[in-house]
C-alpha positions as CSV (number, residue, x, y, z in Angstrom):
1,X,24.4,-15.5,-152.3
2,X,20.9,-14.6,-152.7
3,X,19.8,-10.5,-151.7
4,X,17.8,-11.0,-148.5
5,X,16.0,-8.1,-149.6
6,X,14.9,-9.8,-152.1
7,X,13.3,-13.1,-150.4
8,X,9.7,-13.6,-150.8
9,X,7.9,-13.2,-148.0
10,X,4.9,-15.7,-147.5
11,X,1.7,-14.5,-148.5
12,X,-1.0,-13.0,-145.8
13,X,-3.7,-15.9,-144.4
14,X,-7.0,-15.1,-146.5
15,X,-9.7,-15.1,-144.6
16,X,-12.6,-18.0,-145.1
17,X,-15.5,-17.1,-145.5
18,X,-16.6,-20.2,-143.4
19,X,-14.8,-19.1,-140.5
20,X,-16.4,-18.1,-136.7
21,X,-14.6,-15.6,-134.4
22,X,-14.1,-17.5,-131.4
23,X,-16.6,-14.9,-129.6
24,X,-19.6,-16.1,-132.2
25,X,-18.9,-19.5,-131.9
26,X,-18.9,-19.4,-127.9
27,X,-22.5,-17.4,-128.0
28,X,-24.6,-18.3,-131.2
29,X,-25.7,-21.4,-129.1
30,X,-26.7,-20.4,-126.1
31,X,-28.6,-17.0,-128.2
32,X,-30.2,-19.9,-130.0
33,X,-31.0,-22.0,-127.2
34,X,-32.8,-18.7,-125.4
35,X,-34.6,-18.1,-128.7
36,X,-35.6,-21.1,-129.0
37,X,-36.8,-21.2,-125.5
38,X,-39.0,-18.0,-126.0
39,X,-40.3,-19.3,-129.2
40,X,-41.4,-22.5,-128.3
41,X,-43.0,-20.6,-124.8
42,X,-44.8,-18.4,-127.3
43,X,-46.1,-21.4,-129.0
44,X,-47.1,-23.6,-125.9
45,X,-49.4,-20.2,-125.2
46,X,-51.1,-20.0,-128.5
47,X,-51.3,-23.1,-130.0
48,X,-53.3,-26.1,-128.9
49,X,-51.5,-28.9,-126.7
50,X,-50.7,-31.6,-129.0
51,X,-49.1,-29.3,-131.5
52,X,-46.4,-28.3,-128.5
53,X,-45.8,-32.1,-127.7
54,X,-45.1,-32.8,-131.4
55,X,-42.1,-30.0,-130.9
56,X,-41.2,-31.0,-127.4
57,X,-40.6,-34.8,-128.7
58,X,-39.0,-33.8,-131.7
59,X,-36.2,-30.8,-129.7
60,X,-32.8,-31.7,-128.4
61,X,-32.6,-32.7,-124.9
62,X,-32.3,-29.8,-123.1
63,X,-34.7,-27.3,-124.7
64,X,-37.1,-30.1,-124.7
65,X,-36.6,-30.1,-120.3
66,X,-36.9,-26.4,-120.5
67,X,-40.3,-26.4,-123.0
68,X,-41.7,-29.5,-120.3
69,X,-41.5,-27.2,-117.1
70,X,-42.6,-24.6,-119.1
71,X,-46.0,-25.9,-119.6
72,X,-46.0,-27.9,-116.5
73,X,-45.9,-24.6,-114.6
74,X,-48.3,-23.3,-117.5
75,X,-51.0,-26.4,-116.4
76,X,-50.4,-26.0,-112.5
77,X,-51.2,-21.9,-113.1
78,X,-54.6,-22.6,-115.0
79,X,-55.6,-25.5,-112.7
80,X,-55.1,-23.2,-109.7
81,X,-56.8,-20.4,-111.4
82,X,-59.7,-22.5,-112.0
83,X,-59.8,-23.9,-108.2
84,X,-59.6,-20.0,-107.3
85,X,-62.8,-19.3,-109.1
86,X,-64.7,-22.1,-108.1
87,X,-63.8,-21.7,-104.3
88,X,-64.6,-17.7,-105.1
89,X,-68.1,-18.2,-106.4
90,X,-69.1,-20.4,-103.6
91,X,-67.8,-18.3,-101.4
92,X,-69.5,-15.6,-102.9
93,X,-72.5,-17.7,-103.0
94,X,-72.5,-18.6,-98.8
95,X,-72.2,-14.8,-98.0
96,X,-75.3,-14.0,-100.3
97,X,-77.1,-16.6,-98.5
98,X,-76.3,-15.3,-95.0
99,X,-76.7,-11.9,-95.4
100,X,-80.4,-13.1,-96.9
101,X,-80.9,-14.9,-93.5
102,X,-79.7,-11.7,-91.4
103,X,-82.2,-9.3,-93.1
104,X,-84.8,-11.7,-92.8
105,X,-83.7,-12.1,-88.9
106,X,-83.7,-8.6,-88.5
107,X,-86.9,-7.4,-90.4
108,X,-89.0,-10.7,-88.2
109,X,-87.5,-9.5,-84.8
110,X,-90.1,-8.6,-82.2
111,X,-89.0,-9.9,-78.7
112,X,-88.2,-7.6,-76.4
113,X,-86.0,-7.4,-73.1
114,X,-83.5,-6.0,-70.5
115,X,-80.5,-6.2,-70.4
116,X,-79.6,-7.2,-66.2
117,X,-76.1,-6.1,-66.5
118,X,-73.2,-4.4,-68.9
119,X,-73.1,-6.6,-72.1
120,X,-70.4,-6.6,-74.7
121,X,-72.0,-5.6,-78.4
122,X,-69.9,-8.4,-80.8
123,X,-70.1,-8.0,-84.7
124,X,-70.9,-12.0,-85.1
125,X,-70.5,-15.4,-82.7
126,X,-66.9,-16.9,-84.3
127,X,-63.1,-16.4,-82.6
128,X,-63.2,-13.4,-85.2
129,X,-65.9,-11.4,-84.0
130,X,-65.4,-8.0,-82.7
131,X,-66.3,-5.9,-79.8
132,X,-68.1,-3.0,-80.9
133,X,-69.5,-1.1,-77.6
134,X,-70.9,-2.1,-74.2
135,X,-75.1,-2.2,-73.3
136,X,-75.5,-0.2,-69.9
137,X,-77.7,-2.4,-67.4
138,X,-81.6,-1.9,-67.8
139,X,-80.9,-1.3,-71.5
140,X,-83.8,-2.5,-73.7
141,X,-83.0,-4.6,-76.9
142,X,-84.7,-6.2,-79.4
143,X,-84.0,-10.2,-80.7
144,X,-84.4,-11.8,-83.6
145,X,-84.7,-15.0,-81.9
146,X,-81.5,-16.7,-83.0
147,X,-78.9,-17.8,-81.2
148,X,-75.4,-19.3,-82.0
149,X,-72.5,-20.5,-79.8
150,X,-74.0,-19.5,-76.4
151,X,-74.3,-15.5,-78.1
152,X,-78.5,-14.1,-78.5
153,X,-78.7,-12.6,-82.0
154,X,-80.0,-8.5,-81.8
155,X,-81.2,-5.6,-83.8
156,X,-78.5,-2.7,-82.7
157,X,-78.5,0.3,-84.7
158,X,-80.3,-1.2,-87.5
159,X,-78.2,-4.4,-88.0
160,X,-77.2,-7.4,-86.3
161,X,-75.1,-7.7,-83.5
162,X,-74.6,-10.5,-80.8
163,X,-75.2,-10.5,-76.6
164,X,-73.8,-13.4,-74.5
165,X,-77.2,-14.9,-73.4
166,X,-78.2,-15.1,-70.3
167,X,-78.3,-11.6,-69.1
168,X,-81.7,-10.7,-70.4
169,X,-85.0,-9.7,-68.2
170,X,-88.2,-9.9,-69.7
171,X,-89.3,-6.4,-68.4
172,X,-87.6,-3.8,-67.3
173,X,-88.8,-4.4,-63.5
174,X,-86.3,-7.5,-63.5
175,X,-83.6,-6.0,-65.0
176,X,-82.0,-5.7,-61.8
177,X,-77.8,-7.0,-62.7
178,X,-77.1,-10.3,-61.0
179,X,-73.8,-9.0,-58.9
180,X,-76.2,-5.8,-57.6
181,X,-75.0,-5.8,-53.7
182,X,-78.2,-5.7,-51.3
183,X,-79.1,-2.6,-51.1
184,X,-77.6,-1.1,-54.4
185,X,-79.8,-1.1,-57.8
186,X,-79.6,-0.3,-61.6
187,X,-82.8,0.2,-62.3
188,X,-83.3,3.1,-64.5
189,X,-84.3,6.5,-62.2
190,X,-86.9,9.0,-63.1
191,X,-84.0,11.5,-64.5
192,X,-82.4,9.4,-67.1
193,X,-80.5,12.9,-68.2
194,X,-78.2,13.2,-64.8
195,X,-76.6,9.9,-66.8
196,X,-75.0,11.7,-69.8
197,X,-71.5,11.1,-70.9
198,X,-71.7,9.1,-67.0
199,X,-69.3,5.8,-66.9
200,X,-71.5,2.6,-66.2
201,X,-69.6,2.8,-62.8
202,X,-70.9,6.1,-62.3
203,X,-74.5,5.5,-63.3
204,X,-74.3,2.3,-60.9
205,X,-73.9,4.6,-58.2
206,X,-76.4,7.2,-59.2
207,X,-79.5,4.5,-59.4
208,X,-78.1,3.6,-56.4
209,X,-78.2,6.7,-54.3
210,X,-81.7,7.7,-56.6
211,X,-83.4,4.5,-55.3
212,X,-81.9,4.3,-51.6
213,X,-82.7,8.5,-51.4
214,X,-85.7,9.1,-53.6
215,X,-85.9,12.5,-51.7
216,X,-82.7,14.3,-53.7
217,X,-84.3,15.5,-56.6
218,X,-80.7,16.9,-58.1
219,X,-78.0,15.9,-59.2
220,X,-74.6,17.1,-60.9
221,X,-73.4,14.7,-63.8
222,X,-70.8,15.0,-66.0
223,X,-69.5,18.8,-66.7
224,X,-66.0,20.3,-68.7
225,X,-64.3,20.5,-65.5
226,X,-62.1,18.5,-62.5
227,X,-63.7,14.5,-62.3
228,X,-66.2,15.3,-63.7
229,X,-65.1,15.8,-67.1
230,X,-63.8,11.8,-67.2
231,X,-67.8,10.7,-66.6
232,X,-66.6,9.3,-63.3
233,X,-68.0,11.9,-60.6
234,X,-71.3,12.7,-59.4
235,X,-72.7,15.5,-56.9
236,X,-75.6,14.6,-55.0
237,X,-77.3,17.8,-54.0
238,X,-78.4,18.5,-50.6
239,X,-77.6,21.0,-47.7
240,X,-79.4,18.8,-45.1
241,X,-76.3,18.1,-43.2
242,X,-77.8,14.8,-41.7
243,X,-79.5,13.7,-45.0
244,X,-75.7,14.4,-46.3
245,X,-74.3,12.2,-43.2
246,X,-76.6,9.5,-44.5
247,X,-75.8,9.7,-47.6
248,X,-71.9,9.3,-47.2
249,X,-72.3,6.6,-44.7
250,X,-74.1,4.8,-47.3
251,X,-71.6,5.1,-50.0
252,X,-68.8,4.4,-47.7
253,X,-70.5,1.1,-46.7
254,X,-70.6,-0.2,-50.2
255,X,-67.1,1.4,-51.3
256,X,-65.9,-2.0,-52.7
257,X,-68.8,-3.0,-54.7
258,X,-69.3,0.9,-56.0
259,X,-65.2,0.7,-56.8
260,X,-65.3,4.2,-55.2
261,X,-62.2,7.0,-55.2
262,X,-63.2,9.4,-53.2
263,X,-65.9,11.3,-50.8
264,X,-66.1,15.0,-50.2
265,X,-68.9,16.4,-47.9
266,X,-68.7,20.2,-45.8
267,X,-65.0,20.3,-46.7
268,X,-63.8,17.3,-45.6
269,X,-62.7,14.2,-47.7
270,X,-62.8,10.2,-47.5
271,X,-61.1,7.6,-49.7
272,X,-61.0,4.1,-49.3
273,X,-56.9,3.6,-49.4
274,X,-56.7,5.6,-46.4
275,X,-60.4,4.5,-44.9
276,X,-58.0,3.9,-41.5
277,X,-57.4,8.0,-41.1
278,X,-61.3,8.8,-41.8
279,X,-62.5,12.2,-42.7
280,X,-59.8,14.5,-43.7
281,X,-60.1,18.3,-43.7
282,X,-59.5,20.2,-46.7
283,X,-59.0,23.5,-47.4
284,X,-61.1,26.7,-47.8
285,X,-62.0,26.9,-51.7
286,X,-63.9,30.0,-50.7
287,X,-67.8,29.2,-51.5
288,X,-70.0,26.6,-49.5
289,X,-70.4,25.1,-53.1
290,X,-66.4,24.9,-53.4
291,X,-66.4,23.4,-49.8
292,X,-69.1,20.7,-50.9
293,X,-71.9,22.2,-48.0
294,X,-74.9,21.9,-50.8
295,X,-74.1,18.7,-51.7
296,X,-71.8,15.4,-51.5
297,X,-69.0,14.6,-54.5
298,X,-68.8,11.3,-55.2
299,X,-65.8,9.4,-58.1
300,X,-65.2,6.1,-59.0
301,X,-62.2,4.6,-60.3
């Protein structure tokens, strides 16, 4: 019986030099394929067109699909590049050619006129344009002549800006607004300084009481304290307690169309919510100027 110890055990697998771990074999195509891919993108950028058809025929199936959407997206990229440039430069070339025509407008413009009521300022004439201030009545302006979508071209502040047409006088004498109320005006007065930091509201009612009184000579505009601070409150001065009377009575008849808040006159008050209760007393503030003797407080809303 043969010595199991002694039995020859079978020699150890060599390994082939030809063989793959499993891993390798798995990867080294795809790593090729994504090479391959990169590669032949490199090429498509630097080398002329024909050349990268030559490979794209001549590559397996599916690196030849990836290499053709490769330069398809490559072709769609440069044509809409070029497209971009073009539409650029003329647009470039349209804005050159307007802003010629606006300084032309602008450096020709000689017509003068009143505005007849409060007029938006607009930055151009389109669905775009935007409001950039508002034209007290009376307000003189100067056109360039042009107008474009029912909006009068003007020279504001050294450039051009656009007026709805139709609400221009030729002089200042007919600059009267078109919804003035008999009686009421917004032709300038003599003291154009009494309307500083004033609301169009409140200048409406100063020209008003200027032109309907032309015997108060003063007048208490805007100031860093109570309504008067908001531009909305005026003091007609006077300690004529009928000329005061008058005066009152006249902007209580015209409350609506002067959109008034309130009336103060030798301590008593008026407002139009409670126009049923009429004059309401108020209480001592201590001075006749406090109690409103020397003159009549008038706000608008």
């Amino acid at each position: 019986m043969a010595n199991p110890r002694h039995k020859r055990e079978a020699p150890a697998r060599s390994a082939s030099p030809f063989t793959v771990p499993r891993a390798v074999r798995v990867c080294a195509p795809l790593a090729a394929l994504a090479t391959a891919s990169a590669v032949t993108w490199g090429v498509a950028q630097a080398v002329p067109a024909p050349s990268v058809n030559v490979l794209v025929a001549d590559a397996p199936a599916p690196l030849a699909a990836n290499v053709t959407a490769l330069l398809q997206n490559r072709d769609e990229i440069s044509s809409r590049s070029s497209g971009s440039r073009a539409a650029t430069a003329r647009a470039v070339t349209t804005i050159s050619v307007r802003s010629a025509n606006t300084q032309r407008a602008i450096k020709q413009a000689h017509v003068e006129k009143w505005t007849t009521t409060d007029l938006n300022i607009w930055t151009g004439v389109g669905d775009n344009a935007t409001q950039i201030g508002v034209l007290d009545p009376a307000t003189k302006v100067l056109l360039t002549g042009r107008s474009v979508k029912g909006r009068d071209e003007i020279v504001y502040q050294g450039k051009s800006r656009w007026v709805t047409n139709g609400y221009l006088a030729d002089s200042k004498d007919k600059a009267q607004p078109t919804g003035a109320a008999a009686g009421l005006s917004m032709v300038p007065c003599p003291d154009g300084s009494v309307e500083y930091h004033l609301t169009s509201a409140a200048v409406y009612v100063y020209r008003s009481v200027c032109h309907a009184f032309p015997q108060i000579t003063t007048y208490g505009g805007w100031a860093n304290r109570g309504e008067h601070a908001s531009g909305k409150a005026l003091d007609i001065m006077t300690s004529d307690a009928s000329l005061g009377n008058a005066i009152a009575a006249f902007l209580q008849g015209h409350s609506a169309e002067l959109n008034l808040y309130d009336i103060i006159f030798r301590q008593q008050i008026w407002t139009p919510e409670r126009a049923s209760e009429g004059w309401r007393s108020m209480p001592d503030r201590g001075s006749a100027t406090a109690n409103h003797y020397d003159h009549v407080h008038v706000s608008v809303n």
